[in-house]
C-alpha positions in Angstrom: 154.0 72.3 -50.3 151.5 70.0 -50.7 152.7 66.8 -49.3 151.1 65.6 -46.1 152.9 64.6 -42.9 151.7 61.2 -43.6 153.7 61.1 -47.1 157.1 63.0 -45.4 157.1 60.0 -42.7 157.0 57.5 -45.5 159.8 59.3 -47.5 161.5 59.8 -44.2 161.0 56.0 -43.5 162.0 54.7 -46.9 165.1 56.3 -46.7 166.1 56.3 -43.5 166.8 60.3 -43.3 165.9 62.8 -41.0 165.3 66.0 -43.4 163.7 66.5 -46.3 163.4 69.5 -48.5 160.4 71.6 -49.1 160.0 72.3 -52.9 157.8 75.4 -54.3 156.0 74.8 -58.0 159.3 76.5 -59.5 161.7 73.5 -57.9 163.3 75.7 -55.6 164.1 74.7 -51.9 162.5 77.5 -50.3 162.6 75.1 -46.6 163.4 71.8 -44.7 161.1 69.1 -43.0 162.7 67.6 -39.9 161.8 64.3 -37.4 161.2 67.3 -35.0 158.7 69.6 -37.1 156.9 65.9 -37.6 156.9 64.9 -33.9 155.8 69.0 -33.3 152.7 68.5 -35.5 151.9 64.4 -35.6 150.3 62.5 -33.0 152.3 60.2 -30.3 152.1 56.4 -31.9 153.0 58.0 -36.0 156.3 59.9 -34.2 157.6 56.8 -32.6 157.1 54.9 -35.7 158.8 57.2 -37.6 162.0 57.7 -35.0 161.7 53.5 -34.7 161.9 53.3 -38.6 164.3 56.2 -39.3 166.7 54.7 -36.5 166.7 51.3 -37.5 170.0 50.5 -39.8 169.9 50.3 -43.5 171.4 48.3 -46.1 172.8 51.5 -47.4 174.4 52.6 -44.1 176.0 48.9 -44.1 177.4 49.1 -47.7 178.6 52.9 -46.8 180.6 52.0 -44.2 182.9 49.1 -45.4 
């Protein structure tokens, strides 16, 4: 675990997911990240950002659904 909040709201951003998993040095999930651990820990204006970017729809979401 030695990611910063700043790089899980870009991943969570680029994505467009709400989890991600925490990884120890042997590659094993050993925990989760979620929107509400980051809006727990991150200040006001970088949680709405996140929720605003993680909300918005994605090309993916689009090509999933048809």
């Amino acid at each position: 675990p030695e990611t910063s909040i700043e790089d899980c709201c870009r991943l969570l951003e680029k994505n467009q997911i709400r989890r991600v998993p925490v990884i120890d040095q042997t590659g094993r999930c050993c925990g989760m990240v979620s929107q509400a651990d980051i809006a727990k820990a991150a200040p006001t204006e970088q949680t709405a950002e996140v929720l605003k970017q993680v909300s918005e729809p994605s090309e993916h979401a689009s090509r999933v659904a048809a």
